[in-house]
C-alpha positions as a Markdown table, in Angstrom:
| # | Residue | x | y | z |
|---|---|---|---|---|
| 1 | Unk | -7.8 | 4.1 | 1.3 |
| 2 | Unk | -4.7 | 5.9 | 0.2 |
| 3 | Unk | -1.0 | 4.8 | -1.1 |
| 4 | Unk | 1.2 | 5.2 | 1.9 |
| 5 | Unk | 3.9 | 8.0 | 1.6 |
| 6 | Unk | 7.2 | 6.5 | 1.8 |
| 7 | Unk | 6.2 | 2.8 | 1.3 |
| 8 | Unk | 5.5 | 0.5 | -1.0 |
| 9 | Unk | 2.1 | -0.6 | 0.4 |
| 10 | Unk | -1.4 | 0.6 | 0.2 |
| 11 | Unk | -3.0 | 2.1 | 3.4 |
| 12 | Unk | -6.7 | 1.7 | 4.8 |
| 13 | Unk | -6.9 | 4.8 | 7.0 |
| 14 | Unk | -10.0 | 5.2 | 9.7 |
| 15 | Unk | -11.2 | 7.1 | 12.7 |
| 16 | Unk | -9.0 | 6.3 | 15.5 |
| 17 | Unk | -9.8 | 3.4 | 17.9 |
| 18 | Unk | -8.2 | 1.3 | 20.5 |
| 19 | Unk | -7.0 | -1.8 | 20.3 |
| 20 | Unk | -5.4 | -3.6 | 23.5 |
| 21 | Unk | -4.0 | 0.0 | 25.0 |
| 22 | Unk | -2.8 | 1.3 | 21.3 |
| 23 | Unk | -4.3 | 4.4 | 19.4 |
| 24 | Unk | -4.6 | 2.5 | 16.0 |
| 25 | Unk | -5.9 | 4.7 | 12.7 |
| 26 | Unk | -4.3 | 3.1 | 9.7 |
| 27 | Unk | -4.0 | -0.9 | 8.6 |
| 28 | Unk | -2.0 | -1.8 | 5.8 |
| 29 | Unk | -3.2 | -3.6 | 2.9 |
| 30 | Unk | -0.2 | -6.0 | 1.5 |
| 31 | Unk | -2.5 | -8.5 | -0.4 |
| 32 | Unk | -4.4 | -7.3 | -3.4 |
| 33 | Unk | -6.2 | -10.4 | -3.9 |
| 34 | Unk | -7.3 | -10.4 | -0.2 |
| 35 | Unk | -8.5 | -6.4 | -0.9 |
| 36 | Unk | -10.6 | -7.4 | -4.0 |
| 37 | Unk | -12.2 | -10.5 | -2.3 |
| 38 | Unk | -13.2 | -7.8 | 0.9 |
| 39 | Unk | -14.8 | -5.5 | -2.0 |
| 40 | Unk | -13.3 | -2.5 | 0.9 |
| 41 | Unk | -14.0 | 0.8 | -0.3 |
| 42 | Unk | -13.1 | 4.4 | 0.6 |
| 43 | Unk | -15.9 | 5.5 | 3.4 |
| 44 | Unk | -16.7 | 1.7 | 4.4 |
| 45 | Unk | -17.2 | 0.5 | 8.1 |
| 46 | Unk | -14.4 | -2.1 | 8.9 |
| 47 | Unk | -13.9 | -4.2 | 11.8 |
| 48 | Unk | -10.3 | -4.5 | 13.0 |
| 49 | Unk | -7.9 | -6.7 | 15.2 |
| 50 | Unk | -4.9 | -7.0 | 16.2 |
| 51 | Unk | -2.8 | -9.5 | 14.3 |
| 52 | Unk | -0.1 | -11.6 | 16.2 |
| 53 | Unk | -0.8 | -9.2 | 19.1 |
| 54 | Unk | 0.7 | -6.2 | 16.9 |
| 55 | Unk | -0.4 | -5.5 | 13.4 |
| 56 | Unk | -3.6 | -3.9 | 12.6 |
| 57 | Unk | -5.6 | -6.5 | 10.1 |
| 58 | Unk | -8.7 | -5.5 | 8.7 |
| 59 | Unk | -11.0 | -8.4 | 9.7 |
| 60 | Unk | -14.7 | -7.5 | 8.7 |
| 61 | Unk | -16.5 | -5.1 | 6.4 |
| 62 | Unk | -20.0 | -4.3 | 7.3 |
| 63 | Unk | -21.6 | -4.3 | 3.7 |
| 64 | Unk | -24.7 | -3.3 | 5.2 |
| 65 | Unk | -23.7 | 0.3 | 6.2 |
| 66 | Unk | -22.0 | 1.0 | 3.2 |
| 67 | Unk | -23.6 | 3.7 | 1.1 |
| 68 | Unk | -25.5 | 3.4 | -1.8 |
| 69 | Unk | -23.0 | 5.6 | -3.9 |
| 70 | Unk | -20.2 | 3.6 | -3.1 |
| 71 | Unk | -17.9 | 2.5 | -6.3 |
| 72 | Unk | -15.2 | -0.2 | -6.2 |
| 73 | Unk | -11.5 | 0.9 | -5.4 |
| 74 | Unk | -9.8 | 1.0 | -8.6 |
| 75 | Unk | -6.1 | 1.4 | -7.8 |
| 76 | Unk | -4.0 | 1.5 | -10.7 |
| 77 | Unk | -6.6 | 5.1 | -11.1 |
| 78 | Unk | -5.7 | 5.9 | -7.3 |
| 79 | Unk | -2.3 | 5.8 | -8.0 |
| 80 | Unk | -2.5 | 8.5 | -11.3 |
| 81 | Unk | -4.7 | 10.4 | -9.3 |
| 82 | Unk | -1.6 | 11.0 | -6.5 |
| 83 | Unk | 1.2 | 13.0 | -6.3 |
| 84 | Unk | 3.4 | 10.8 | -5.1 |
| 85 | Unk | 7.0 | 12.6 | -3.9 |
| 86 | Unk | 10.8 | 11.5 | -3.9 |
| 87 | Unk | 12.9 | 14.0 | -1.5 |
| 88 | Unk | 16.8 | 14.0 | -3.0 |
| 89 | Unk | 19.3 | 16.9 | -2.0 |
| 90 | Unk | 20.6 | 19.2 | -4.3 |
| 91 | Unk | 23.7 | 21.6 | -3.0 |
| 92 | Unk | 22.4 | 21.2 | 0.4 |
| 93 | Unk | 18.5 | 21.9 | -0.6 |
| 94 | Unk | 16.3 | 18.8 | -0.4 |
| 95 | Unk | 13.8 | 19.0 | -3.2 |
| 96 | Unk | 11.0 | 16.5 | -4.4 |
| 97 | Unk | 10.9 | 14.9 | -7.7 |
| 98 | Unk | 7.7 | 13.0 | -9.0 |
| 99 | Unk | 7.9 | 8.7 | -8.7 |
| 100 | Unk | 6.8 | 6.9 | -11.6 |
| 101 | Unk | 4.3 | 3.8 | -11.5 |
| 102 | Unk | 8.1 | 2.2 | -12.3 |
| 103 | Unk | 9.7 | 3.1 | -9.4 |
| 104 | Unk | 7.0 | 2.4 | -7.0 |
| 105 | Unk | 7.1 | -1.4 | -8.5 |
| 106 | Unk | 11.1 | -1.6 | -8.2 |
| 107 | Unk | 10.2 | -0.9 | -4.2 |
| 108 | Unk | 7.8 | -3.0 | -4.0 |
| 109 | Unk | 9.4 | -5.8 | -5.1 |
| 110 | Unk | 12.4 | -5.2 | -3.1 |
| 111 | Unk | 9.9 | -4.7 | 0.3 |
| 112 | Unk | 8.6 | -7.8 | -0.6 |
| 113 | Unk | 11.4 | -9.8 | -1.5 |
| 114 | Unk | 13.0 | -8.6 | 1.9 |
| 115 | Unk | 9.9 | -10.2 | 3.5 |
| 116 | Unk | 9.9 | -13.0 | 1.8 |
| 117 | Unk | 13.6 | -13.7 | 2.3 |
| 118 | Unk | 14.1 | -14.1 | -1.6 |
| 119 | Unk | 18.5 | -14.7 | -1.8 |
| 120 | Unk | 20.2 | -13.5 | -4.6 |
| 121 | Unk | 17.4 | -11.2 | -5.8 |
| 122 | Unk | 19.5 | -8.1 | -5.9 |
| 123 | Unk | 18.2 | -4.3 | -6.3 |
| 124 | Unk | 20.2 | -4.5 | -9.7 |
| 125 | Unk | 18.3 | -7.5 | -10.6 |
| 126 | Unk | 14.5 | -6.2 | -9.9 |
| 127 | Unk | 15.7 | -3.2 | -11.8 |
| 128 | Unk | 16.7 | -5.1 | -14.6 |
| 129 | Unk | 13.7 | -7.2 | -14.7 |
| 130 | Unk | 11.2 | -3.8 | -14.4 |
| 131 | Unk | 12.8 | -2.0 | -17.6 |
| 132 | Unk | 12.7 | -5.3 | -19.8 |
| 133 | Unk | 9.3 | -5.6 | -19.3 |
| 134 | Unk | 10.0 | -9.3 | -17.6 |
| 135 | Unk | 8.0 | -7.9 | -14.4 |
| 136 | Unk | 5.2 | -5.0 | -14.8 |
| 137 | Unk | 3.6 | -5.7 | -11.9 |
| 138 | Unk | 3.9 | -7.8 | -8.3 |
| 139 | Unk | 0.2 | -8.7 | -7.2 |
């Protein structure tokens, strides 16, 4: 399970299969609550289906073939543990600059605001609300 680079989501990622005619290796993760209630680690055996004939949804996790040394994913840790990169052009020369934990949340909340079809809840707005403090975190 890693962060997904250039999202704001988190990404189960698995040995590819086939599902209806479509290589699928990667299902993403938008509920947190839903995550913690599957108990789905890094190495675990997943079952997974197409959702509305499209999305890859992680259905199943086969507790019994997990291993012994298995430990809960703890993400606020997964996410120090990253280096998660920015590109942004300087003179012509695109460069990468380090995201902080803020930044990813001022995405996320716009991803899922777009989703959601929240009016009137500007990228000013979230902003605002993420450096007072009002928000510090979406799940």
């Amino acid at each position: 399970m890693f962060w997904g680079h250039y999202s704001s989501c988190r990404i189960y990622a698995f040995t590819s299969i086939n599902i209806n005619g479509s290589e699928v290796t990667k299902a993403t993760l938008y509920n947190l609550a839903y995550l913690k209630r599957l108990d789905i680690r890094v190495g675990d055996f997943v079952g997974v289906t197409n959702s509305n004939n499209m999305i890859p949804h992680i259905m199943d996790i086969y507790y019994k073939k997990r291993s012994t040394e298995s430990v809960p994913f703890d993400m606020q840790q997964s996410l120090k543990n990253q280096n998660i990169w920015e590109p942004f052009e300087v003179n012509g020369v695109v460069q990468r600059k380090a995201v902080s934990l803020q930044d990813i949340l001022i995405k996320q909340l716009i991803h899922y605001s777009k989703i959601l079809r929240i009016g009137g809840l500007s990228f000013v707005l979230i902003k605002q609300l993420v450096e007072k403090k009002s928000c510090h975190r979406y799940c």
